[in-house]
N, C-alpha and C positions, 0 to 999 in steps of 0.2 A: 887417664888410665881408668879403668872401667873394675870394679870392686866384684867380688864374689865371696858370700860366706857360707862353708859346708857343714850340715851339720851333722856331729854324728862324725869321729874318726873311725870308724870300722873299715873294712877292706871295701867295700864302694865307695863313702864316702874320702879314701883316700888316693882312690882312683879319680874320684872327680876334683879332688884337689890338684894333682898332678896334671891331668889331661888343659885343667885352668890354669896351670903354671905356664903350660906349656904354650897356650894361645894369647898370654900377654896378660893373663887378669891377674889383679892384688888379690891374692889369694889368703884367705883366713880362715880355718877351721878350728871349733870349740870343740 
């Protein structure tokens, strides 16, 4: 499984959390 880390939860950076959820990746945001 393929990792992603976002940084920055603001409204993009929790957009691009979700959208990585959504495609399969371990998703982690600080």
């Amino acid at each position: 499984m393929s990792r992603i880390v976002v940084l920055g939860a603001g409204e993009s950076g929790t957009g691009a959390a979700v959208l990585a959820k959504v495609k399969g990746f371990d998703t982690y945001v600080s």
